[in-house]
N, C-alpha and C positions, 0 to 999 in steps of 0.2 A: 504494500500500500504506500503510497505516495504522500507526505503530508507537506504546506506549502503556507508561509503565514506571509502576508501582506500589508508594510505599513502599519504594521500592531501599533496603536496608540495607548495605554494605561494608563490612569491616574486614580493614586490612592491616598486617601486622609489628606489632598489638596498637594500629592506630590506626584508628580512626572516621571512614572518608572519606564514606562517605554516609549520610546520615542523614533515611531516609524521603522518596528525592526521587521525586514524581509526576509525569511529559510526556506530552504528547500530542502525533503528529507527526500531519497531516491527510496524506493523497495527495496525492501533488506539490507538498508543501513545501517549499521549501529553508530548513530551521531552523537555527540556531547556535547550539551554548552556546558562551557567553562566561565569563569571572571571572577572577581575579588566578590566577598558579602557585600550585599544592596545594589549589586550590577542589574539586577531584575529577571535571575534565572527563572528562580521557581515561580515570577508571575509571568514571564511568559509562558512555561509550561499550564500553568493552571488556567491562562486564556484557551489553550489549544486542550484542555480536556473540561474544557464548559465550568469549570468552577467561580471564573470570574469572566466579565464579559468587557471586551477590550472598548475604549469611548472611540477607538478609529481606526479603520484598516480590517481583514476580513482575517479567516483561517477556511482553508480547503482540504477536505480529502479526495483525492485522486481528482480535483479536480473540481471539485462539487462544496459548494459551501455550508461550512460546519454549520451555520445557523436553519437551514433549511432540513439537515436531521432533525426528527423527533428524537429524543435523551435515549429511549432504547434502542434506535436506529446505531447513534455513533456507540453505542456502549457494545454493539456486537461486532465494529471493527479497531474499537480502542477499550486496552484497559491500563489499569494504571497503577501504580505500585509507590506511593508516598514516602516519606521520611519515616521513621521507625519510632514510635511513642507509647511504647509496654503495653499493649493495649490491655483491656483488662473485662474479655471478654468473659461471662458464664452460659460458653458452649464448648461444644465441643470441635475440635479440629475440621472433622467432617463436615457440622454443620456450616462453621467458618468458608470451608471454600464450595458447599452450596449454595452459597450467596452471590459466588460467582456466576451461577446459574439464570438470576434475577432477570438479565435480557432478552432471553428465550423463553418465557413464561409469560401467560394470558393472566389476569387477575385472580389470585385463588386456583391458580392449578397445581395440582400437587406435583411434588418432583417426584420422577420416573426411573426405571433401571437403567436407560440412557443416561441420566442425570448422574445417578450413585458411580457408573459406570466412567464417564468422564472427570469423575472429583478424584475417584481411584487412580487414574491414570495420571491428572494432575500431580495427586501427593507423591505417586511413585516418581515422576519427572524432578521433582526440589527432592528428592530422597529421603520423605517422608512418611511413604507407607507405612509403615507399622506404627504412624502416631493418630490414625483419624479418630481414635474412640479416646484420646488424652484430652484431658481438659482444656483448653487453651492458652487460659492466664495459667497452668502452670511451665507453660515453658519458658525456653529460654530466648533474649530478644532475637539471638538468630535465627535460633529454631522460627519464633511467632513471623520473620521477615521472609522466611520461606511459604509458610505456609500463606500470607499473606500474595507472595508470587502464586502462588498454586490458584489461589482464588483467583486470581487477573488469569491463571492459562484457561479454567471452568469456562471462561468466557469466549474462549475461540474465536481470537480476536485477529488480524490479520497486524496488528501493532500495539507495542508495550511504550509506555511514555514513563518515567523511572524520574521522581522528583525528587532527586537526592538520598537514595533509598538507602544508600549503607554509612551515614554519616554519622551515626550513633554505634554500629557494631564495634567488633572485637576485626581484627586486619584478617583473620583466618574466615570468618565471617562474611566480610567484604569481598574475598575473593571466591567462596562459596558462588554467594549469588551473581554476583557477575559472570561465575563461570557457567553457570546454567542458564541465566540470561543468553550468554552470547553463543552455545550451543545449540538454541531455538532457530535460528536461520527465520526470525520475524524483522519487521522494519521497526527499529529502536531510537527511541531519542531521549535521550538521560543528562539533567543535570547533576555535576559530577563534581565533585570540592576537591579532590585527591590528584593531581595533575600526572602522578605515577600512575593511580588508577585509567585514567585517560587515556594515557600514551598508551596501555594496555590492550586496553577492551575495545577505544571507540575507533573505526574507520577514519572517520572525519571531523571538523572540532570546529562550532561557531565560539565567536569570543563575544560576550556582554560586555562590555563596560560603560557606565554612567546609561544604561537605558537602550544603547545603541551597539548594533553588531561593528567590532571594530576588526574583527581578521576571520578568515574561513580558508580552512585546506585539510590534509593529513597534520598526524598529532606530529612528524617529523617535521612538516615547514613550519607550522604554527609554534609549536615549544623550540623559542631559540630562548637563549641567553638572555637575549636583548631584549625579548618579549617580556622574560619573566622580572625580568627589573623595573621593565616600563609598566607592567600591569599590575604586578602582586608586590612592587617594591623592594625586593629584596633578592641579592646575588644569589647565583646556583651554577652548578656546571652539570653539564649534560655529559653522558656516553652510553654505547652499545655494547649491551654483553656479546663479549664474541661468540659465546655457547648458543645461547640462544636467538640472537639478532633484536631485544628487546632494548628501546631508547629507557633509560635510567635518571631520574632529575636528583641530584644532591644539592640540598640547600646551606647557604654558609653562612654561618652567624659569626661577628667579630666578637663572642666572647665565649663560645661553645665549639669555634671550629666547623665540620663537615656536619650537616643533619640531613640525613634520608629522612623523606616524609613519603609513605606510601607504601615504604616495601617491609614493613616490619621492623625494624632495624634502625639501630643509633651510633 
């Protein structure tokens, strides 16, 4: 699926968050906005998943303008996987990602062996099986952000939109989910705090900063040196591991020296 936003305008509690920002997501992209806190990641995601409604400029899928879906129309080819906030649900697992379900159902229809059937398939996909009959709130926040993805795949969506979704986990965590994310072979666009994370996972990387898309390419053209000084403030050096051809950002601080941020490691 193709998503395309145009001229996004925002404005919240009388401030100017976006300011005519234009993307193009291709099929089966895995995209990322990147930018410093307040650049207006998560509100432009939350335009393109109907949470908030932009004051100018439109959002398209494939073509077709988001506002001309009905809520359950775009809900069966977007689903969408939030920030991670303990949830503190009393259900169970199973139930939790038949709710994913919600867009394929008539008013009051019961769910079906089809239904039970794709939640199954879901939790085995986050490698969850064997927790659907577990309480919910008792698990743990990666477990709940797994299960939370399970519920976005119930929905058999043709695209995931990931709003910062590992920014609270544990690093082993983080690279869980994105490794199941980017296994799905769906069209992704994920805001992404972790710049290692980035150079990782996403294809291709728009930049936010102050409201406005300021660079677009591969996470190699886009993550230089100079970029990350000019954007996030502060020095790093870049390299590729030889083993495995993966770009590496070490961040440098004048009183601590070399700091990896991303890969576990100090």
């Amino acid at each position: 699926m193709k998503i395309t936003t145009e001229h996004l305008q925002a404005v919240l509690g009388g401030s100017h968050i976006l300011k005519g920002v234009s993307i193009e997501v291709s099929d089966k992209d895995f995209v990322g906005v990147i930018g410093p806190n307040g650049s207006g990641k998560s509100t432009l995601l939350k335009c393109i998943y109907r949470v908030l409604s932009p004051q100018g400029g439109a959002v398209y899928l494939d073509g077709k303008a988001l506002q001309s879906y009905k809520p359950k129309e775009s809900a069966k080819k977007m689903a969408v996987v939030a920030q991670h906030n303990y949830y503190n649900f009393d259900f169970s697992v199973q139930d939790v990602v038949l709710m994913g379900r919600a867009p394929h159902k008539k008013a009051m229809e019961r769910d079906n062996a089809d239904d039970y059937r794709i939640v199954r398939e879901s939790l085995d996909q986050v490698n969850m099986g064997d927790f659907a009959q577990r309480s919910f709130s008792t698990l743990s926040g990666g477990e709940q952000q797994r299960v939370i993805l399970a519920r976005a795949l119930a929905q058999q969506t043709e695209c995931l939109v990931l709003d910062e979704p590992t920014n609270h986990l544990d690093i082993k965590y983080q690279l869980q989910l994105m490794d199941i994310v980017r296994s799905l072979q769906l069209t992704v666009i994920s805001a992404v705090h972790d710049l290692n994370i980035a150079a990782m996972y996403c294809d291709k990387l728009f930049v936010l900063q102050n409201g406005q898309i300021t660079a677009f390419g591969p996470p190699r053209q886009v993550l230089t040196r100079e970029f990350i000084r000019r954007v996030y403030e502060v020095d790093a050096k870049l390299y590729t591991d030889p083993e495995t051809g993966r770009l590496h950002i070490l961040y440098e601080s004048a009183g601590c020296g070399q700091l990896k941020i991303g890969g576990g490691s100090i």
